[in-house]
Predicted model as a PDB file, atoms N, CA, C, CB and O in Angstrom, pLDDT in the B-factor column:
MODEL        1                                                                  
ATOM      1  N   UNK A   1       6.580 -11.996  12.929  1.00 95.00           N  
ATOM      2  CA  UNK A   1       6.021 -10.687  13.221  1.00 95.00           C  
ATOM      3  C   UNK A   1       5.605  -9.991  11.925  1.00 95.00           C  
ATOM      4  CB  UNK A   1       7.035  -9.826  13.996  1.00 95.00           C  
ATOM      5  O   UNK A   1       4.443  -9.592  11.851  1.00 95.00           O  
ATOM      6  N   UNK A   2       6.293  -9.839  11.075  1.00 95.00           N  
ATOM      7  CA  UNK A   2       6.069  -9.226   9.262  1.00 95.00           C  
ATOM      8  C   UNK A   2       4.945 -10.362   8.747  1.00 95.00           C  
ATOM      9  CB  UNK A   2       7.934  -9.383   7.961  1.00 95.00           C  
ATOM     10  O   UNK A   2       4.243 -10.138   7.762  1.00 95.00           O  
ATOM     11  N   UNK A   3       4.855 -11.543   9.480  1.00 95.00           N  
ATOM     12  CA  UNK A   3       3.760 -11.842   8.319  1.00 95.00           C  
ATOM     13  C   UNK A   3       2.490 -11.857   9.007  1.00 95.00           C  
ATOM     14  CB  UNK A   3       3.955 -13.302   7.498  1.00 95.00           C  
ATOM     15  O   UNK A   3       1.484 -12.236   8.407  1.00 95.00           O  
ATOM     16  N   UNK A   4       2.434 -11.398  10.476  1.00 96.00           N  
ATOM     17  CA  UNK A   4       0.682 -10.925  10.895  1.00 96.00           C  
ATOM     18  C   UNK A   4       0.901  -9.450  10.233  1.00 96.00           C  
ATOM     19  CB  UNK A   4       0.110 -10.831  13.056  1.00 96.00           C  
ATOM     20  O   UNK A   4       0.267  -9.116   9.232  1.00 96.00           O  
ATOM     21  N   UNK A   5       1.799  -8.638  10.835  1.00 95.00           N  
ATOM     22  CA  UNK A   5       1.613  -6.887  10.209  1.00 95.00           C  
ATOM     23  C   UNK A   5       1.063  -7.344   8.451  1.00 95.00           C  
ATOM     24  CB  UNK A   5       3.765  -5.655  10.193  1.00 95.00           C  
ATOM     25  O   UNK A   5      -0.036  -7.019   8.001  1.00 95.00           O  
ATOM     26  N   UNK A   6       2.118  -8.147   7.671  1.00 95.00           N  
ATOM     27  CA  UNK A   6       1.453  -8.254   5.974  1.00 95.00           C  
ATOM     28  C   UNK A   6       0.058  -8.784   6.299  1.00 95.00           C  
ATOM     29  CB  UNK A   6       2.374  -9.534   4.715  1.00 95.00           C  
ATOM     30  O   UNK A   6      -0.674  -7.932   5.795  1.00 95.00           O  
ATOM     31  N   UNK A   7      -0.604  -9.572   6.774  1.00 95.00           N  
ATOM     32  CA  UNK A   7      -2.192 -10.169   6.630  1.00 95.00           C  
ATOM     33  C   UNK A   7      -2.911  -9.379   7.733  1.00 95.00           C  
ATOM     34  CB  UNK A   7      -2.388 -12.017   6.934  1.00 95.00           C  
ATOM     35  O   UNK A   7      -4.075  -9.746   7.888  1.00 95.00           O  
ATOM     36  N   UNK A   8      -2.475  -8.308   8.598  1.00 95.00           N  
ATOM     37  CA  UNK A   8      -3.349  -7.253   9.276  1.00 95.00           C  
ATOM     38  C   UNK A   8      -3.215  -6.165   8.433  1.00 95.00           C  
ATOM     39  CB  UNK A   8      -2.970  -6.866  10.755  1.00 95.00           C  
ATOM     40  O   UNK A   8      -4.263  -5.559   8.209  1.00 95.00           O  
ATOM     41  N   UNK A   9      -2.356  -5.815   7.984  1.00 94.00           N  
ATOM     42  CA  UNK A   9      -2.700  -4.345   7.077  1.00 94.00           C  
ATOM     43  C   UNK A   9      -3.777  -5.057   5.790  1.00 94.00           C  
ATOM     44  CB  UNK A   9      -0.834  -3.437   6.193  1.00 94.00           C  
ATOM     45  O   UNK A   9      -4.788  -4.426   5.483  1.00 94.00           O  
ATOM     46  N   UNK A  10      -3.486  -6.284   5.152  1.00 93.00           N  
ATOM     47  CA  UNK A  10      -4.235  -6.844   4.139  1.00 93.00           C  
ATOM     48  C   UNK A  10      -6.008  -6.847   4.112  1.00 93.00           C  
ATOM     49  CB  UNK A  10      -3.709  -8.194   4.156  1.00 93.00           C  
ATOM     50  O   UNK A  10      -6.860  -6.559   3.272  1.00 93.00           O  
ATOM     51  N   UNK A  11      -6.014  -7.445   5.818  1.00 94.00           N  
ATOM     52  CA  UNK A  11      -7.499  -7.381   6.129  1.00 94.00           C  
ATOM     53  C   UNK A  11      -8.062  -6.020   6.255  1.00 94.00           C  
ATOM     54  CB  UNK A  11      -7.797  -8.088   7.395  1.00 94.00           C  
ATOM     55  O   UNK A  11      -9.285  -5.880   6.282  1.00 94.00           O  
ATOM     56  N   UNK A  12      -7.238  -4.971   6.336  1.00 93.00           N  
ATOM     57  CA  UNK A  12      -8.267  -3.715   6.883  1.00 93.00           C  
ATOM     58  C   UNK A  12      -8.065  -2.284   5.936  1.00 93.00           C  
ATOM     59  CB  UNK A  12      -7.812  -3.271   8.711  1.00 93.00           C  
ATOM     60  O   UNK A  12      -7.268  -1.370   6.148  1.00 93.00           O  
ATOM     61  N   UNK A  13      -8.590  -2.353   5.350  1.00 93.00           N  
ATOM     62  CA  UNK A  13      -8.480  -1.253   4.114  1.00 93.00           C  
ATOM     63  C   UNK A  13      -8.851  -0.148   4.996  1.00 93.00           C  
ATOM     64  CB  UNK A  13      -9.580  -1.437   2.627  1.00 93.00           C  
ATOM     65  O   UNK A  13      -9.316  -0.195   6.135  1.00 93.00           O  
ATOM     66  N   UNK A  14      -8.455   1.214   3.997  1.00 93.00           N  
ATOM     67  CA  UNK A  14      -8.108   2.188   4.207  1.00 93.00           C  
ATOM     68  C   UNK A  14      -9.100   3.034   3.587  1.00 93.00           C  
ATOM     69  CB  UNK A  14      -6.920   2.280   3.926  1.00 93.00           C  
ATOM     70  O   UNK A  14      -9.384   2.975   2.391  1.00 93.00           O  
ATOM     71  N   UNK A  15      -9.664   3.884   4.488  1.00 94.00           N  
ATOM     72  CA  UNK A  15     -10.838   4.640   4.001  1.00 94.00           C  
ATOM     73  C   UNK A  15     -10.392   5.896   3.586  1.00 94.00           C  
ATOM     74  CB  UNK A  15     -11.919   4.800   5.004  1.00 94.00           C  
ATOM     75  O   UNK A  15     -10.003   6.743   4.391  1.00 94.00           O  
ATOM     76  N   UNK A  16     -10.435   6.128   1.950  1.00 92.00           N  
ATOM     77  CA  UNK A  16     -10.051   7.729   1.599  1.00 92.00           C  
ATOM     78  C   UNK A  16     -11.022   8.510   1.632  1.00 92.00           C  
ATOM     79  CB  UNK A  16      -9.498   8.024   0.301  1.00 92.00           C  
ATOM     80  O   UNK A  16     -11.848   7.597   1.630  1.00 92.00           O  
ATOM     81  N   UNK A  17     -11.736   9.545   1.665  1.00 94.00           N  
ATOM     82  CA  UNK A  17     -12.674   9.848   1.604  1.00 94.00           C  
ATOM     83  C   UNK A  17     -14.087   9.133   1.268  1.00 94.00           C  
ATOM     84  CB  UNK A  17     -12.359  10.540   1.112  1.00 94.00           C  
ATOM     85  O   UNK A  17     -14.785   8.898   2.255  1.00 94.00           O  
ATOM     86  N   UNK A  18     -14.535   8.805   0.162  1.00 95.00           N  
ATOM     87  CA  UNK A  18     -15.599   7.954   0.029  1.00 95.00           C  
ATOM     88  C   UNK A  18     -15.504   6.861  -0.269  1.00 95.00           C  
ATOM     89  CB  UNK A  18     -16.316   8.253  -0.611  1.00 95.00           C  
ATOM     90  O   UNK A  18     -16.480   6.114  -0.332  1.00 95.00           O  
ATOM     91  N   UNK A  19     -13.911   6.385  -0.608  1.00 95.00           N  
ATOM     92  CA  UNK A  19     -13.210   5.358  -1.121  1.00 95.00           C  
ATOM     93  C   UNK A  19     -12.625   4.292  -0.018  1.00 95.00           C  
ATOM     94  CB  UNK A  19     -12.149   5.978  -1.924  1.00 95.00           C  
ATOM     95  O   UNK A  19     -11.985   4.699   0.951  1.00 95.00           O  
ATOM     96  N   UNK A  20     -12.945   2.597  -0.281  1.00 95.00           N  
ATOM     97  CA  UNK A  20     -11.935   2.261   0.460  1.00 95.00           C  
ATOM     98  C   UNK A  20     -11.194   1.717  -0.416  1.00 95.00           C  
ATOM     99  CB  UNK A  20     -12.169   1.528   1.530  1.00 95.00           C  
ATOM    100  O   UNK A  20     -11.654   1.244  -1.455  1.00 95.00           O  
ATOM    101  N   UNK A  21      -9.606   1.712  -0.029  1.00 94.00           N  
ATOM    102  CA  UNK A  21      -8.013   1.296  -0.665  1.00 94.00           C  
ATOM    103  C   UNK A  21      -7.917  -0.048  -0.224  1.00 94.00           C  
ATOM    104  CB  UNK A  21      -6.554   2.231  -0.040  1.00 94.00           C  
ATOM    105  O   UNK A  21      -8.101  -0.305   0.966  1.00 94.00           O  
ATOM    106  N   UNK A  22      -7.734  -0.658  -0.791  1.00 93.00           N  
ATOM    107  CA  UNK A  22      -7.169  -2.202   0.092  1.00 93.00           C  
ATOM    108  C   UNK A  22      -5.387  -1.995  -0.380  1.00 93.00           C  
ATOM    109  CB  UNK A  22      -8.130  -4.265  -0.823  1.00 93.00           C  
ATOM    110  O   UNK A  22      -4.857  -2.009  -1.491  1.00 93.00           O  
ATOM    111  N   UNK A  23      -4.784  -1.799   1.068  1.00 93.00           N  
ATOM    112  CA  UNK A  23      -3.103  -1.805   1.271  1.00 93.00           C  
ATOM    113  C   UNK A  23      -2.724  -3.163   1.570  1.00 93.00           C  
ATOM    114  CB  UNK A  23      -2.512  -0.825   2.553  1.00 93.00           C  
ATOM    115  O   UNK A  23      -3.151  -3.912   2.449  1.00 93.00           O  
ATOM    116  N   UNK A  24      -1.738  -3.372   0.574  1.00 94.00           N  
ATOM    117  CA  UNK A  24      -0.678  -4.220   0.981  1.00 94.00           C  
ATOM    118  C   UNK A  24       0.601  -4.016   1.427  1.00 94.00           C  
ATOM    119  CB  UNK A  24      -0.498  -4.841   0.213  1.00 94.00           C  
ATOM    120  O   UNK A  24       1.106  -2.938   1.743  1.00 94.00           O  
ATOM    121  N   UNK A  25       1.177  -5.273   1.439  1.00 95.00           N  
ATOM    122  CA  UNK A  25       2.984  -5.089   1.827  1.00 95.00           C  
ATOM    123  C   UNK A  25       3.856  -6.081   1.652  1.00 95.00           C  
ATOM    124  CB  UNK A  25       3.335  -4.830   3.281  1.00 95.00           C  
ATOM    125  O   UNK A  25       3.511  -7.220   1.968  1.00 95.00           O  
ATOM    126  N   UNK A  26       5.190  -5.830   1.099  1.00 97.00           N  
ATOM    127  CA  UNK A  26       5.860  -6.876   0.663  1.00 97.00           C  
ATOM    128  C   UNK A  26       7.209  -6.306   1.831  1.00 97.00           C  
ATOM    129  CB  UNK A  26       6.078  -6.980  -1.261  1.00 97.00           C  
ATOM    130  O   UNK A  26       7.457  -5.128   2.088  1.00 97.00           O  
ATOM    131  N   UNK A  27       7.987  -7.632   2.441  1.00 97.00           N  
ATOM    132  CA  UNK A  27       8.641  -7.190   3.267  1.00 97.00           C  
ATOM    133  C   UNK A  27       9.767  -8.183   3.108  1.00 97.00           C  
ATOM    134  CB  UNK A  27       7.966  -7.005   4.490  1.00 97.00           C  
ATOM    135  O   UNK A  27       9.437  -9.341   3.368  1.00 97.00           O  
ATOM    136  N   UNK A  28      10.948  -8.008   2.763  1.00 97.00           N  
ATOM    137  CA  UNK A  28      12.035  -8.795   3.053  1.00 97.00           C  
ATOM    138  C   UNK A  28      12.863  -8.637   3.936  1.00 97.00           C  
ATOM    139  CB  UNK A  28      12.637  -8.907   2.260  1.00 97.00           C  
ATOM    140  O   UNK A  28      13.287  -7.494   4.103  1.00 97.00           O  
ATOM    141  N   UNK A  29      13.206  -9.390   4.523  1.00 97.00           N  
ATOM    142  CA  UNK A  29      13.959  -9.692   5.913  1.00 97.00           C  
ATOM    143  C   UNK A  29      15.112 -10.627   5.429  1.00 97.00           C  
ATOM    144  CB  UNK A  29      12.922 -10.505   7.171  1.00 97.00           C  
ATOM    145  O   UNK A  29      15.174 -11.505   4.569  1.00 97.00           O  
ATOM    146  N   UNK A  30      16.261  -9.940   6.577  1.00 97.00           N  
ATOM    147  CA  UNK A  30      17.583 -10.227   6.679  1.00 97.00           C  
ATOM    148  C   UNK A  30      18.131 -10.341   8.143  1.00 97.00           C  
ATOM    149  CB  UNK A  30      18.274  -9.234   5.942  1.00 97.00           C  
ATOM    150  O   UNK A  30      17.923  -9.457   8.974  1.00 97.00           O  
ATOM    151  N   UNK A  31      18.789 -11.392   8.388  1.00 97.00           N  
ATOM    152  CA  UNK A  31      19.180 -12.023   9.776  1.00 97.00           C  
ATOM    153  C   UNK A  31      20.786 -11.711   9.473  1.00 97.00           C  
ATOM    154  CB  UNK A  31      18.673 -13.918  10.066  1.00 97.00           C  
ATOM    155  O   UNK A  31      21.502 -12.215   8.608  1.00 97.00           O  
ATOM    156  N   UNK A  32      21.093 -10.759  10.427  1.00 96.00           N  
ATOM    157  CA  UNK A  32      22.204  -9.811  10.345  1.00 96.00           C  
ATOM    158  C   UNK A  32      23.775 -11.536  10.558  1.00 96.00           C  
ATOM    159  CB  UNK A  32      21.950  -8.127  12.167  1.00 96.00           C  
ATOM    160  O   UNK A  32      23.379 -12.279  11.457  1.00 96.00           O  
ATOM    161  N   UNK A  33      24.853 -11.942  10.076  1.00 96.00           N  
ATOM    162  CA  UNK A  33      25.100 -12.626  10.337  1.00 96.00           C  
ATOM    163  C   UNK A  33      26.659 -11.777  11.129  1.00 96.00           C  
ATOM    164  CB  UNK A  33      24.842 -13.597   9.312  1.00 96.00           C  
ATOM    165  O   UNK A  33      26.933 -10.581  11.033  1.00 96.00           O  
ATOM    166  N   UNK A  34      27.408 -12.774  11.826  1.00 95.00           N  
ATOM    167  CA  UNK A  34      28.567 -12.637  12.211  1.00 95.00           C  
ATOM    168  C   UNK A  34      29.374 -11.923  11.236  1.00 95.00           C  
ATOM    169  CB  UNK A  34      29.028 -13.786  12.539  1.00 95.00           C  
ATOM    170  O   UNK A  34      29.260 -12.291  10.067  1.00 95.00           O  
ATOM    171  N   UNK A  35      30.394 -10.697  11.581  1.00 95.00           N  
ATOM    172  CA  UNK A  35      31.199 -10.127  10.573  1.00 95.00           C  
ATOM    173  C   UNK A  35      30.210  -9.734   9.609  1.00 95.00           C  
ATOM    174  CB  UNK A  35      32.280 -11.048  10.010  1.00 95.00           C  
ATOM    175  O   UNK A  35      30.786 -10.052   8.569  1.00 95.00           O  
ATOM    176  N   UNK A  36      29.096  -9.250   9.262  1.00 96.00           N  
ATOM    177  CA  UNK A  36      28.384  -8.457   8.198  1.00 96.00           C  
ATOM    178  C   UNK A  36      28.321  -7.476   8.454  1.00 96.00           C  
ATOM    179  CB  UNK A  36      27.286  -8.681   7.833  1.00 96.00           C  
ATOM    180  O   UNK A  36      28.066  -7.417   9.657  1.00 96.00           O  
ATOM    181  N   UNK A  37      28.424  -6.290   7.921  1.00 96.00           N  
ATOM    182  CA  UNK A  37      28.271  -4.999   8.187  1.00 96.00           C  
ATOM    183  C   UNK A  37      26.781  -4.652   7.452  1.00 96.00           C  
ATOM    184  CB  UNK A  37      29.596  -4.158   7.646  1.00 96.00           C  
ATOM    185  O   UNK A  37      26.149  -5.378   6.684  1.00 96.00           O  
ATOM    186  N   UNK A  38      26.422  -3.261   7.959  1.00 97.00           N  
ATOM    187  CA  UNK A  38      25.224  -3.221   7.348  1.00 97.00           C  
ATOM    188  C   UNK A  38      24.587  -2.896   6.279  1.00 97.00           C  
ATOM    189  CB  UNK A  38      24.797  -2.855   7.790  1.00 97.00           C  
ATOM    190  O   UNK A  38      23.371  -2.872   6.087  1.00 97.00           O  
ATOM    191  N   UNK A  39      25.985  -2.486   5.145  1.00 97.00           N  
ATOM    192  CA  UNK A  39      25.553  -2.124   3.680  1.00 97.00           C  
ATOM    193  C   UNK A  39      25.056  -3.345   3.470  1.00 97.00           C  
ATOM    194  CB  UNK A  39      26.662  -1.629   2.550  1.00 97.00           C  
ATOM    195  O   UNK A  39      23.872  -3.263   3.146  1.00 97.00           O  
ATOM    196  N   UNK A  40      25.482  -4.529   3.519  1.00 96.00           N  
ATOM    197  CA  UNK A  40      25.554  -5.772   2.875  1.00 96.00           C  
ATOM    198  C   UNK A  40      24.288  -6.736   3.586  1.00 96.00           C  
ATOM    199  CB  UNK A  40      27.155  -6.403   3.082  1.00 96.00           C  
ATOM    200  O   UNK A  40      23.719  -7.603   2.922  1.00 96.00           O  
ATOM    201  N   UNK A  41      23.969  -6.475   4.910  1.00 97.00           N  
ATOM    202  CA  UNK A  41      22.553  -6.877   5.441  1.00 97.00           C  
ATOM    203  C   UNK A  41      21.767  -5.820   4.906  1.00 97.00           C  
ATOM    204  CB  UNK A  41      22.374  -6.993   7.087  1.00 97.00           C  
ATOM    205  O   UNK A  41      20.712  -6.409   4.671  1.00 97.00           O  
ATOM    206  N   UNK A  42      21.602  -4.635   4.563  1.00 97.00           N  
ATOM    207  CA  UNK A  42      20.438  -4.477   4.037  1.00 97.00           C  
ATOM    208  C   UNK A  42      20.516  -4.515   2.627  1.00 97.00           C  
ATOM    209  CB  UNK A  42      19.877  -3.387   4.482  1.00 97.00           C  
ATOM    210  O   UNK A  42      19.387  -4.190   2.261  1.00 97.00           O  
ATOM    211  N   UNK A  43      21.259  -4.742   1.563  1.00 97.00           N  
ATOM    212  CA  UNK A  43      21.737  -5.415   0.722  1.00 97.00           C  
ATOM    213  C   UNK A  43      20.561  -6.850   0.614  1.00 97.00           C  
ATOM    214  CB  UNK A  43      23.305  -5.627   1.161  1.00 97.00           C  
ATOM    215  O   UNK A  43      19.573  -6.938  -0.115  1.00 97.00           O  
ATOM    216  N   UNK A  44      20.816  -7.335   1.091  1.00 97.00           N  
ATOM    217  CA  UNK A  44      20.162  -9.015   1.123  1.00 97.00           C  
ATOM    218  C   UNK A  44      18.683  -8.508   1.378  1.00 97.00           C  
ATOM    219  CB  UNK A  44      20.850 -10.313   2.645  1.00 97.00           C  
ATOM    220  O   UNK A  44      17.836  -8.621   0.492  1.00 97.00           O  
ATOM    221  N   UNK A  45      18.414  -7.992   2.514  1.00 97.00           N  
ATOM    222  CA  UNK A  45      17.277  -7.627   2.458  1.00 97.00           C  
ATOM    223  C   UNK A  45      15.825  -7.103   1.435  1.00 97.00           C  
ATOM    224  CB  UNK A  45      17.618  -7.074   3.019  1.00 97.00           C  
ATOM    225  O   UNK A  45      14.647  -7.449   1.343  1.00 97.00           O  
ATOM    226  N   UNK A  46      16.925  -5.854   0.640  1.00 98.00           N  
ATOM    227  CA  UNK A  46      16.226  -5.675  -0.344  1.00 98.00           C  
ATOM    228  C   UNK A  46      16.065  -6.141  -1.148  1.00 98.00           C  
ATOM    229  CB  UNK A  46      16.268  -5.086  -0.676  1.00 98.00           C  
ATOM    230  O   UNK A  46      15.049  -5.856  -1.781  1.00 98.00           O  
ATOM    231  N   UNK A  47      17.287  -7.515  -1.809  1.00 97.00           N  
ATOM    232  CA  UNK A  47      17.218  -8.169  -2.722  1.00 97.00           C  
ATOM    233  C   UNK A  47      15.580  -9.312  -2.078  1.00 97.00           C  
ATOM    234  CB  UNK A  47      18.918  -8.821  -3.012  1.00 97.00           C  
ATOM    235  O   UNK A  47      14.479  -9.403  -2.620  1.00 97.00           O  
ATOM    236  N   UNK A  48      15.940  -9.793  -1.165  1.00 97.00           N  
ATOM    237  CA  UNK A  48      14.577 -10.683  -1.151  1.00 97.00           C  
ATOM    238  C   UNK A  48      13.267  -9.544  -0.874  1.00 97.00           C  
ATOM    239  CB  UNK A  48      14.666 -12.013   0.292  1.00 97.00           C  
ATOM    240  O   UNK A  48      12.197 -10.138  -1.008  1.00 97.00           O  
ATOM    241  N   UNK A  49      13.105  -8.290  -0.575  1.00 97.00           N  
ATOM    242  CA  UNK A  49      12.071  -7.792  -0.742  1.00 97.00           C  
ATOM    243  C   UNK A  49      11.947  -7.629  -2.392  1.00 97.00           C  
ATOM    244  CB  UNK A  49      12.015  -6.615   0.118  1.00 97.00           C  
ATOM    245  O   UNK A  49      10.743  -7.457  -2.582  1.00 97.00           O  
ATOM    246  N   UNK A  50      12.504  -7.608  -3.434  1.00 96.00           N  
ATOM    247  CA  UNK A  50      11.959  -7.815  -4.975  1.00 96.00           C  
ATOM    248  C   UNK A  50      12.013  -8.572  -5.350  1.00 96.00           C  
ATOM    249  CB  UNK A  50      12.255  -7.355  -5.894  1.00 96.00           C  
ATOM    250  O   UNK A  50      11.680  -8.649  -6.533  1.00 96.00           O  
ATOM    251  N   UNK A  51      12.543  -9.918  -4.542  1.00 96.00           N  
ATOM    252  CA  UNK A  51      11.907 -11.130  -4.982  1.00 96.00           C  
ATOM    253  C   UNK A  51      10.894 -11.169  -4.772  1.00 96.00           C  
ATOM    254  CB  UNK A  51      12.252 -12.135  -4.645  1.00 96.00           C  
ATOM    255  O   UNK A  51      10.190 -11.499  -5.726  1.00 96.00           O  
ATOM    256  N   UNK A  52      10.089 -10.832  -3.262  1.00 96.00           N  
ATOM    257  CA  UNK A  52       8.928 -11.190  -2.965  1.00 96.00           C  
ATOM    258  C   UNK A  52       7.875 -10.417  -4.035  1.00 96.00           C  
ATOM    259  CB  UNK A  52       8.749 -10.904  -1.474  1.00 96.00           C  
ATOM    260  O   UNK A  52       6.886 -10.884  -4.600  1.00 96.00           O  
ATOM    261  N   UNK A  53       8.519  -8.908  -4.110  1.00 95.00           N  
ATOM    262  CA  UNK A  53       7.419  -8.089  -5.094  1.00 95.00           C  
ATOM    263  C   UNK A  53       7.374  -8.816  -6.575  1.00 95.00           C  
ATOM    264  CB  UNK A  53       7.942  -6.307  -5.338  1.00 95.00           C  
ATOM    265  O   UNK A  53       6.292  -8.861  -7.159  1.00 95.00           O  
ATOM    266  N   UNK A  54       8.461  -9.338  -7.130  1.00 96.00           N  
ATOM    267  CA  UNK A  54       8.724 -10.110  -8.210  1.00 96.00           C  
ATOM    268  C   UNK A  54       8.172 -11.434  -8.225  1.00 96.00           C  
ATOM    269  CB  UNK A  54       9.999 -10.181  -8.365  1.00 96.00           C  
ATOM    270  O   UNK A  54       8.311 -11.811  -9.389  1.00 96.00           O  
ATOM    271  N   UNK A  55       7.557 -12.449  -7.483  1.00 95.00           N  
ATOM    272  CA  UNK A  55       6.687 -13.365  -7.112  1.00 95.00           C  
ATOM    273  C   UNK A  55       5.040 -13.378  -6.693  1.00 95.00           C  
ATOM    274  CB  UNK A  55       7.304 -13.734  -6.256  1.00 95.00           C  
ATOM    275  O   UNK A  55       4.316 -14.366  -6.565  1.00 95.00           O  
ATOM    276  N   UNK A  56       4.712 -12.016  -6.531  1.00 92.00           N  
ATOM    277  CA  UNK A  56       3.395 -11.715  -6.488  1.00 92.00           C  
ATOM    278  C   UNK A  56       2.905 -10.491  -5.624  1.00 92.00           C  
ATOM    279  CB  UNK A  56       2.790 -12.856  -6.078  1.00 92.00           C  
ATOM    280  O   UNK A  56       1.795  -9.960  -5.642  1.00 92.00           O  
ATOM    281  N   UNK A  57       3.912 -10.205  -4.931  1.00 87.00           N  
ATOM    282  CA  UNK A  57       3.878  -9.438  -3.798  1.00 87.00           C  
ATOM    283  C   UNK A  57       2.782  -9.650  -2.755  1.00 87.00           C  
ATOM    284  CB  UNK A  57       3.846  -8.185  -4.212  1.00 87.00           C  
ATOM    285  O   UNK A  57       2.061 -10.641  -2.864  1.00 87.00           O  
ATOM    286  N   UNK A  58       2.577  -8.641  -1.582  1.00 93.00           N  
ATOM    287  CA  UNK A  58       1.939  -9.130  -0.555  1.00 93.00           C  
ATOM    288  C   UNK A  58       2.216 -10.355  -0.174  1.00 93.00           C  
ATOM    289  CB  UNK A  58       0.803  -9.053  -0.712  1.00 93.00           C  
ATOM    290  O   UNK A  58       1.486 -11.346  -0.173  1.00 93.00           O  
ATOM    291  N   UNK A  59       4.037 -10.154   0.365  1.00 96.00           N  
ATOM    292  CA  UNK A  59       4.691 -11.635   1.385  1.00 96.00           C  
ATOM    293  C   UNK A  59       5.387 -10.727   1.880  1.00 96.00           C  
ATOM    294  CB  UNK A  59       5.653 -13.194   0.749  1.00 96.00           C  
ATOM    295  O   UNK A  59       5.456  -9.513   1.687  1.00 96.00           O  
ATOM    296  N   UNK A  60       6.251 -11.922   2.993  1.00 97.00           N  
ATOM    297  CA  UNK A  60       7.333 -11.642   3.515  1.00 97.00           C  
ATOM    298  C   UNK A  60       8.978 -12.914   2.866  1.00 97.00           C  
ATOM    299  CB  UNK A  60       6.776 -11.706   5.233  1.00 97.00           C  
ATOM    300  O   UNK A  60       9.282 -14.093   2.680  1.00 97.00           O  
ATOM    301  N   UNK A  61       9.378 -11.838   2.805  1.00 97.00           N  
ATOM    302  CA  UNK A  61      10.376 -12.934   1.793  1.00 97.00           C  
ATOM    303  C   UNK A  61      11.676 -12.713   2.969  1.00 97.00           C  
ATOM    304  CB  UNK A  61      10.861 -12.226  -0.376  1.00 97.00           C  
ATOM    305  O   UNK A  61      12.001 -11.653   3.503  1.00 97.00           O  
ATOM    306  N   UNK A  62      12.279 -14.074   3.165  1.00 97.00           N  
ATOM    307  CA  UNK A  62      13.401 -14.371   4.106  1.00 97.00           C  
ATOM    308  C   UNK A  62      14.694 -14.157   3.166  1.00 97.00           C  
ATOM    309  CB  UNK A  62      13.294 -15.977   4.784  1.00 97.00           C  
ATOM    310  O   UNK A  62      14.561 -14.931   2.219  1.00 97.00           O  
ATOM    311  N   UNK A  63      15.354 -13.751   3.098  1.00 97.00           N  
ATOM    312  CA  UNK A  63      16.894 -13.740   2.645  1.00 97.00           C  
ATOM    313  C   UNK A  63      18.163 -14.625   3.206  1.00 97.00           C  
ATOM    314  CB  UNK A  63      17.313 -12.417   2.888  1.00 97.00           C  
ATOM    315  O   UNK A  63      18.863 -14.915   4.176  1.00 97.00           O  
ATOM    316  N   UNK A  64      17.929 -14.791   2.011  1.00 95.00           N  
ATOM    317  CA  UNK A  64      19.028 -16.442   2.423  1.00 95.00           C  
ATOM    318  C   UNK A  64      20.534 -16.039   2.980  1.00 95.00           C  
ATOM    319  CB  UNK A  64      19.472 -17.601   0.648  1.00 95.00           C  
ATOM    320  O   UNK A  64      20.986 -15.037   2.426  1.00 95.00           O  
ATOM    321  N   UNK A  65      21.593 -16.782   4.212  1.00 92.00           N  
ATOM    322  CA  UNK A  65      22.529 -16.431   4.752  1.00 92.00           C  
ATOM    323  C   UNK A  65      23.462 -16.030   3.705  1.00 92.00           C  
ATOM    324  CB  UNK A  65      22.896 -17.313   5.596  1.00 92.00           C  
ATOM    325  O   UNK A  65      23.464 -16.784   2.732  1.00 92.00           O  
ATOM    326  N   UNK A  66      24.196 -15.108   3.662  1.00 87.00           N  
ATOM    327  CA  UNK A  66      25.410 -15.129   2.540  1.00 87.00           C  
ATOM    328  C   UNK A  66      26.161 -16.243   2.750  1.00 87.00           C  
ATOM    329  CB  UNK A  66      26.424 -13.900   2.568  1.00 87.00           C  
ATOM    330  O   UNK A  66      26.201 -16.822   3.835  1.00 87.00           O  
ATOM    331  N   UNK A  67      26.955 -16.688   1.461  1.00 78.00           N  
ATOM    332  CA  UNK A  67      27.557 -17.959   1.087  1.00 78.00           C  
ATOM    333  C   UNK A  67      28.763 -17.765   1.526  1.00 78.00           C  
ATOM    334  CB  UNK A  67      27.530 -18.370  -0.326  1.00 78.00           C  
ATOM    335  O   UNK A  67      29.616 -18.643   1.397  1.00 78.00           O  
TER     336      UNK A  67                                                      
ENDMDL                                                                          
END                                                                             
């Protein structure tokens, strides 16, 4: 689902007044596991959303299960 929303916001720029913006989005995702509470899922989350911005941005970056 995050990676049509990242390549539909990508395709359709944004008209500012006489200007168009081309918007992106970098999105990391976290798959809530058994016994995690939610400091620590969105924790993971954000860590793989600055990976993804830290790799080029405009992705969706998955966050790996805690160990």
């Amino acid at each position: 689902v995050m990676q049509r929303f990242t390549a539909l916001l990508a395709a359709a720029p944004a008209t500012i007044g006489d200007q168009s913006v081309l918007v992106t989005s970098t999105v990391g995702v976290a798959q809530r596991q058994p016994g995690e509470d939610l400091d620590a899922l969105m924790a993971r989350a954000d860590t793989a959303l600055y990976a993804g911005k830290e790799a080029g941005r405009n992705r969706v970056v998955l966050a790996p299960a805690p160990d």
